[in-house]
C-alpha angles and dihedrals in degrees: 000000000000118000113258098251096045087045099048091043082046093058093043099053100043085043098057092047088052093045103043092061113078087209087065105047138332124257108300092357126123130027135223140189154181140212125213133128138260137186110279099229092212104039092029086218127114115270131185122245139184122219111196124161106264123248109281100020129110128231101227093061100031120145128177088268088070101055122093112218121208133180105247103221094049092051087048088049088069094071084069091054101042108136088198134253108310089066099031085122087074094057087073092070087047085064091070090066090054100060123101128205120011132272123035128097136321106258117250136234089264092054082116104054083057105052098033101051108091094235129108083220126035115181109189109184147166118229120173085226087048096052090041084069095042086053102049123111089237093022079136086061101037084051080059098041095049108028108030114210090318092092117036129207126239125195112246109274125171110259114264139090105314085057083058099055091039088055094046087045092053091045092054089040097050104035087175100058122091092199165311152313116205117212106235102349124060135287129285111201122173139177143177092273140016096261093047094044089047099047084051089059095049096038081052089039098049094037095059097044086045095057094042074062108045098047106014131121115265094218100036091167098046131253114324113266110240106253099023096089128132107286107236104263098263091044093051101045081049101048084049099047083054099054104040098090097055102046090043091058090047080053098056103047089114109038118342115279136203110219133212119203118201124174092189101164083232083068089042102055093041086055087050097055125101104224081050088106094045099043089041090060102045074068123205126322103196107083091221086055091048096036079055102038101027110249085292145029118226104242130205115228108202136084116282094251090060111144113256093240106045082044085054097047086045097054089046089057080043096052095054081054104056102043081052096050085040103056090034078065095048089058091052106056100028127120132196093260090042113123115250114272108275104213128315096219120119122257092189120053121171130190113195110236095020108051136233138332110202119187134197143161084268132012092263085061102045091039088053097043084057091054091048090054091057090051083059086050098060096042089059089046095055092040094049091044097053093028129321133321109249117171131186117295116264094247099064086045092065084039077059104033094046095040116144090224093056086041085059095052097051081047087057094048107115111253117268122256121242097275104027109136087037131124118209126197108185123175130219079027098156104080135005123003103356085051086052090047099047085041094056097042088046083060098048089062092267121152101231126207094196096213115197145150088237111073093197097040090051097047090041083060106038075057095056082057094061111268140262099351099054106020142013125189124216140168117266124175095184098195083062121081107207086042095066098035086053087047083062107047086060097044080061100040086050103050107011106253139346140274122159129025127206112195097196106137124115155101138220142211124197117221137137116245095271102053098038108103135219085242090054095047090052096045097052095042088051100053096037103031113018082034094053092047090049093053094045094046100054097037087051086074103060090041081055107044091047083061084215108123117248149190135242116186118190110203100219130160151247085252087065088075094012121077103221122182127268088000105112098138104039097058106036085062086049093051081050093048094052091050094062092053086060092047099041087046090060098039099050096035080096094067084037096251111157114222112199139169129211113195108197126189114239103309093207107168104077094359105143081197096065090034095064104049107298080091099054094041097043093058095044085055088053092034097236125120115264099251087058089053096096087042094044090060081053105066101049088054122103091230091036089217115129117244113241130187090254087061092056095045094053088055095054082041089063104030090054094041130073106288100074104028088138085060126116138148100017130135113211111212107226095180110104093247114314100179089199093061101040109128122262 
């Protein structure tokens, strides 16, 4: 056997080459191990030991931390134990008292297929050709027609440890073969060492596509219904743009979602087909695609240049349906023992002509149930091109779905932070206070949409929060209309709705009365107040139409209440800007929508305001050099502690998360005590 080092680089490194190509395996799905020995620090002999990806992880990015490592002849040993198959989920615990050494991963359901095949390398993937195979209606008889008797098949049976013994049992009995194809479910090859194992995935993996190619239908999903074409690309981000609130909210009924779009053409000619309703409804085969999408998508079913409003009305009527046919399923399936239903919304909704909506509780998890709905996609394209599609009954998909081990590992997920779910737009997000407030939400677990002016500087900083999955920076000009409403359209396209708003966004210029002019009047009271009304209005109908509640928080400042020198137009845009905290307060209360204000003192450290000119300004006006302006407001405060950006953004952080959830309408002084602008 190989030595422990050369065998677990071995496995990391095949497994990362399997794993970074879509074509192997989906995100998290798949496992693969090795078998070699190492030196038994207590007893100083060899022992044999078995390295598999722990439950949970994903192959592309696999490192040694997430590899279980059991002592072979213990895991072996079970075999003698094995109560049978009415009782294999216990054989999960007895895992535990086969690992050796400490750390590492907790061992996965197909532990056993690992240890128990007579093979040093065991890949087990999940391809969409290879699943195509494993879905058609004579996938026992294609395995014949395209591999031969190098590659068995083996009847659908729920992962565990009977699998494992079925598998070990086909490989002594067919010396020849290099692998498997699993009913239902994906492909296990193996081999003596890891090039071999891993050239018998791909050769599996590439057979079976070649052959989907070769003699495959052109049109596996049938001629193209008139109407359900592809939307030209303007018409279909709008569309979508127009429809995510609502199906977000629809979504969210059960527990609050973060939502991915993708227009891929793959999602769009499969939504033109005609057999699309009937294949959509069959559901996902795989157990990672249903365990992502729920066992079905919610499908519209009307043309893509339905009007907004009859295809909202339509998905509504859709909605009731499917919570109905959901929990009509639950009932169905359920047991005694089985876990309550976790929620009968859809993960998965598709609108013909315009592409998918995927939802989870964060936007990895949305973005990746998507992916894996376009791996089901493509299943149900290979199968239906070489036979017809047949997935699993619905029946083994609950005992799948509403499996106590599955149950165990949602019970071990870490608790949520106070926003997570959440989705954050902040203005003026790329210095100062908006980048300490995206910062601090980000965090928190929020979703951010970084608004700025500054195209470059919003997306470097949506960047610094870690990318796609947790921020996205556009451009925003919030005196311009379009611009925010444009801002908002792809706050929504990016992470599905909207939750929270941020108006941030601003600049100042210090001047007395008679030297302030008309134009900077007008410039200060655009981009504050005008700005501050176009951004709450657009982003209101969203909050509205998700029906989820919501927060807009306006930054304003002490000068909104406090008469400062040489300061007329400032703060006459900041007293505006607090007033419409008190009236919008009042107007979206209904939807249940909280309006709230935050007046800081000068934040002086990382403001872009100060730094281009408000600080100079500001200290000729108290006659004090510019690099003793943070210190000089100071000094007047009660507490005599500077005000810096962090200290705003904790602020929004608490007054948008659960502890005041009854407040509206308050201003929160962030000024470090400034008697004169205390509220009244």
């Amino acid at each position: 056997m190989t030595s422990a080092p050369s065998a677990v680089a071995d496995l990391i490194a095949r497994s990362n080459r399997l794993g970074s190509d879509p074509k192997n395996t989906n995100f998290a799905g798949g496992n693969t191990s090795a078998k070699g020995t190492d030196i038994d620090p207590v007893t100083g002999e060899p022992v044999e030991l078995l390295w598999v990806k722990g439950s949970g992880g994903d192959l592309g990015t696999l490192s040694e931390s997430g590899l279980a490592c059991l002592r072979l002849d213990r895991m072996r040993a079970l075999v003698d134990v094995y109560p049978g198959v009415d009782r294999e989920d216990e054989m999960v615990a007895a895992f535990d008292y086969c690992l050796h050494g400490t750390g590492g991963a907790a061992p996965s359901i197909d532990t056993a297929m690992h240890g128990l095949v007579d093979a040093a390398h065991v890949d087990h993937l999940h391809p969409d050709s290879g699943i195509a195979i494993a879905t058609a209606a004579d996938g026992e008889e294609l395995t014949r027609k395209i591999f031969g008797d190098e590659v068995v098949w083996v009847p659908w049976r729920r992962p565990g440890f009977q699998l494992g013994l079925d598998i070990a049992e086909i490989k002594k009995a067919n010396p020849q073969a290099v692998g498997t194809i699993l009913g239902g479910h994906g492909i296990t090859a193996w081999g003596d060492t890891s090039e071999e194992a891993e050239r018998n995935s791909l050769w599996i993996i590439e057979t079976a596509q070649k052959h989907i190619d070769a003699h495959g239908s052109a049109q596996p999903f049938g001629s193209a219904r008139p109407g359900f074409e592809r939307l030209p690309d303007a018409e279909r981000r709008a569309k979508a743009a127009a429809l995510a609130a609502t199906v977000r909210g629809l979504a969210s009924t059960d527990a609050p979602m973060v939502g991915h779009f993708a227009d891929d053409e793959v999602i769009t000619d499969f939504l033109a087909g005609e057999k699309a309703p009937a294949l959509a409804a069959l559901g996902t085969s795989c157990p990672d695609h249903f365990l992502r999408t729920k066992v079905t998508p919610l499908l519209l079913d009307l043309p893509a240049d339905a009007p907004v409003d009859e295809a909202i009305a339509r998905l509504k009527e859709l909605h009731e349906t499917y919570r109905a046919d959901y929990a009509a399923y639950y009932e169905r399936h359920a047991t005694e023992d089985s876990p309550a239903m976790r929620g009968a919304d859809p993960l998965i909704v598709l609108v013909p002509g315009v592409g998918m909506f995927s939802y989870g509780r964060n936007k990895q998890t949305a973005r990746v149930a998507g992916e894996f709905y376009v791996n089901a996609i493509g299943v149900m394209r290979g199968a239906e091109a070489l036979s017809t599609y047949a997935p699993i009954d619905e029946a083994e998909k609950f005992r799948i779905e509403y499996w106590a081990l599955e149950e165990a590992k949602l019970q071990r997920m870490p608790k949520p932070k106070s926003h997570q779910g959440r989705i954050a737009l902040v203005t003026g997000a790329a210095s100062g206070i908006g980048k300490a407030t995206a910062t601090r939400l980000a965090k928190e677990g929020a979703c951010v949409v970084v608004a700025d002016l500054d195209l470059e500087k919003a997306q470097a900083a949506a960047a610094e929060l870690g990318g796609p999955d947790v921020a996205v920076g556009v451009a925003a000009n919030v005196a311009d209309e379009r611009a925010v409403a444009a801002a908002i359209d792809e706050a929504l396209l990016a992470f599905g709705g909207l939750d929270l708003v941020v108006n941030n966004a601003g600049l100042s210029l210090s001047k007395p009365l008679l030297e302030t002019t008309e134009q900077d009047w007008d410039l200060q009271h655009d981009v504050m107040a005008k700005g501050s009304f176009l951004v709450s209005k657009a982003a209101a109908r969203p909050l509205i139409e998700q029906g989820m509640g919501g927060d807009i928080v306006y930054i304003s400042s002490k000068n909104s209440v406090f008469a400062g020198p040489n300061n007329i137009a400032y703060s006459a845009t900041k007293a505006d800007q607090a007033h419409q905290v008190r009236l919008l307060a009042v107007e979206l209360g209904a939807h249940g929508v909280r309006v709230n204000g935050i007046n800081p003192d000068g934040v002086v450290r990382g403001s872009g305001i100060f730094a281009g000119g408000w600080g100079a300004q500001r200290a000729a006006t108290y006659g004090v050099k510019e690099e003793d302006l943070g210190q000089f407001y100071a000094n007047r405060t009660i507490l005599g502690r500077e005000v810096v950006p962090e200290n705003v953004a904790d602020a929004v952080c608490v007054l948008t998360g659960p502890e005041l959830s009854r407040t509206t309408g308050l201003h929160i002084p962030v000024d470090s005590g400034v008697a004169q602008a205390f509220l009244r």
